[in-house]
C-alpha atoms as one frame of an Amber mdcrd trajectory, in Angstrom:
protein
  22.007  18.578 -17.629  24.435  15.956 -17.916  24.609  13.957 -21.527  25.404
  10.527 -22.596  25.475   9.568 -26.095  24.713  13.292 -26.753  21.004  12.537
 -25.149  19.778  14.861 -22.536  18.185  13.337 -19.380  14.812  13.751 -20.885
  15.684  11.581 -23.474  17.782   8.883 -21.840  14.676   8.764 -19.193  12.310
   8.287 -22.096  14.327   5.459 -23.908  13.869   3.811 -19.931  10.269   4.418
 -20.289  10.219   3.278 -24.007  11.740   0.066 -23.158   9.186  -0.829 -20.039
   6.133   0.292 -22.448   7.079  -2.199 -24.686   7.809  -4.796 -21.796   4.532
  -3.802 -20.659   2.541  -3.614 -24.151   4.060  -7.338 -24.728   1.970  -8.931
 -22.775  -1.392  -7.037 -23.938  -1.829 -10.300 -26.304  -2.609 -12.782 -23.539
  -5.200 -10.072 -22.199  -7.617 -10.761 -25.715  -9.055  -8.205 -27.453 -10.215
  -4.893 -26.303 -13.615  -5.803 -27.697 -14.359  -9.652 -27.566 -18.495  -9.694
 -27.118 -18.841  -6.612 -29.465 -20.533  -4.143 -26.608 -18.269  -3.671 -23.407
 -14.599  -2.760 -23.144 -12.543  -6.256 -21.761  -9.327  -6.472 -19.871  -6.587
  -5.528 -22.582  -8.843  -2.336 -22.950  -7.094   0.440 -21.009  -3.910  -1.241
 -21.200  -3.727  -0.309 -24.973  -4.896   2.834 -24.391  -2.147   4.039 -22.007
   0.459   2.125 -24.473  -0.641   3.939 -27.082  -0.453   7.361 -25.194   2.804
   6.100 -23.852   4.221   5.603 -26.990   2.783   8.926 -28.584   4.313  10.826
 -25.457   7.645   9.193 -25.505   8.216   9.716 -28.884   7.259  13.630 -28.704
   9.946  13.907 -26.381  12.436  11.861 -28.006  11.739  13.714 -31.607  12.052
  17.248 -29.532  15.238  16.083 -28.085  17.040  15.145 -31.282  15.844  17.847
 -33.230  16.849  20.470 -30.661  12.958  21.380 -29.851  12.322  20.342 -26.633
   8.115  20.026 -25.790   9.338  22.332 -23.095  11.000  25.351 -24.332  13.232
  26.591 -22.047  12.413  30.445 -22.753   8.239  29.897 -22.266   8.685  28.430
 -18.619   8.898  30.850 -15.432  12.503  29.059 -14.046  12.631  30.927 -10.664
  10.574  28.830  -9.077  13.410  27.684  -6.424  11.961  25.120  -3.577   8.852
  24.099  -5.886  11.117  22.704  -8.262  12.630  20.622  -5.637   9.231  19.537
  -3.141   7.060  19.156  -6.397   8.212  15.423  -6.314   7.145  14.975  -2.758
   4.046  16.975  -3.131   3.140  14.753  -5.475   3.329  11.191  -3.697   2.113
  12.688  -0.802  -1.308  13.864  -2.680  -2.030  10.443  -4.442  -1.414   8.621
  -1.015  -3.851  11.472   0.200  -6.123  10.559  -2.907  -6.292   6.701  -2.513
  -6.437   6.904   1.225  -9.146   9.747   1.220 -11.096   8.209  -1.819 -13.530
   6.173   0.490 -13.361   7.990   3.137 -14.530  11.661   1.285 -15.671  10.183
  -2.126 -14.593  10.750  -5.581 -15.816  13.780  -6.336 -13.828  15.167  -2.925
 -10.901  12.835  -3.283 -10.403  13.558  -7.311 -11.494  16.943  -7.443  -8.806
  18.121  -4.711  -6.131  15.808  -6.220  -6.699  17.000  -9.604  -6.875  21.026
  -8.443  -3.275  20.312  -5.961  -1.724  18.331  -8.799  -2.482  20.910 -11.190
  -2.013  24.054  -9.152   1.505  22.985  -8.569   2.596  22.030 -12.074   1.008
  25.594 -13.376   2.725  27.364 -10.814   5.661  25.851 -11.554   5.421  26.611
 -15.224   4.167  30.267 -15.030   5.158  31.684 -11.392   1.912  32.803 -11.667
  -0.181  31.872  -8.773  -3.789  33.327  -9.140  -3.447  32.243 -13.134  -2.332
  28.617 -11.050  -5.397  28.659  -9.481  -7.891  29.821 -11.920  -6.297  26.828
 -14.654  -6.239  24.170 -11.975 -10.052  24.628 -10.809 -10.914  24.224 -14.600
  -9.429  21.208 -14.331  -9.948  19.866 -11.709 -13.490  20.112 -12.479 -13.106
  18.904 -15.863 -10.781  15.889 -14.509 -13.400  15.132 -12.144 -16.390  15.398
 -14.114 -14.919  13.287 -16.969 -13.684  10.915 -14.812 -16.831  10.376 -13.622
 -19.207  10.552 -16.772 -16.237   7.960 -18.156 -16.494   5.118 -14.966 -20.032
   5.761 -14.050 -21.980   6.861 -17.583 -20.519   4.686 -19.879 -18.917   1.336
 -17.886 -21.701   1.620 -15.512 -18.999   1.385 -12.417 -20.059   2.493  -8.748
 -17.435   5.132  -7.605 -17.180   6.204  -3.652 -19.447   8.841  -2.425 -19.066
  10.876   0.566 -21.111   8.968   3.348 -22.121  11.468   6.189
């Protein structure tokens, strides 16, 4: 991996991703506050939340970088993966333009639970090389995923998701 500064490319990418964050959380003050009439989530709501995991994620990596301790160890990954190292990119557009086109058309529970369980199926295959452990993790979570998703949006913001129509 090439190096500039003496940062890998996980850590030069991060700083990127560090800088548009902040870009990003810098205009959560014009938004108001996450909790304005004291009962229901308002508009600067999720935006802190993904800053927040943003910044905690970011600065994992960074801190793994410069200390040498990368979140990935290189030694607990399966690395002869070959060609799904390379397609997982394009795997993975393709699947969320599958989701968001698919989401009316087959529901959320269709459309999330078989993003969720390709999404997942490829990253654990790519970590392990294990393909039946692939499986079994990414049906747990896709049906976790799902369900959560779900309970979150419908149970407690009282939003109406997509349902499959026959």
């Amino acid at each position: 991996m090439s190096k500039l500064f003496g940062l890998g490319g996980q850590a030069i990418f991060a700083l990127v991703l560090l800088v548009l964050t902040t870009v990003y959380a810098s205009q959560l003050p014009e938004l108001g506050l996450p909790f304005s009439d004291g009962r229901e989530p308002g508009a600067s709501f999720l935006p802190i939340i993904l800053s927040v995991i943003m910044y905690v994620a970011l600065l994992r990596i960074l801190i793994g970088e410069l200390t040498g301790k990368t979140p990935r160890d290189e030694a607990s990954g399966f690395q002869d993966v070959g060609w799904v190292g390379i397609v997982g990119p394009v795997v993975l557009i393709v699947a969320t333009m599958l989701f968001a086109a698919g989401l009316r058309v087959v529901g959320y529970f269709a459309a999330a639970g078989l993003y969720t369980f390709l999404v997942s199926a490829w990253f654990n295959y790519e970590q392990t090389g294990r393909p039946l452990r692939a499986l079994g993790l990414a049906a747990a979570t896709a049906i976790a995923i799902t369900v959560f998703g779900w309970l979150f949006f419908v149970r407690i913001f009282g939003l109406s998701l997509p349902t499959w129509i026959f």
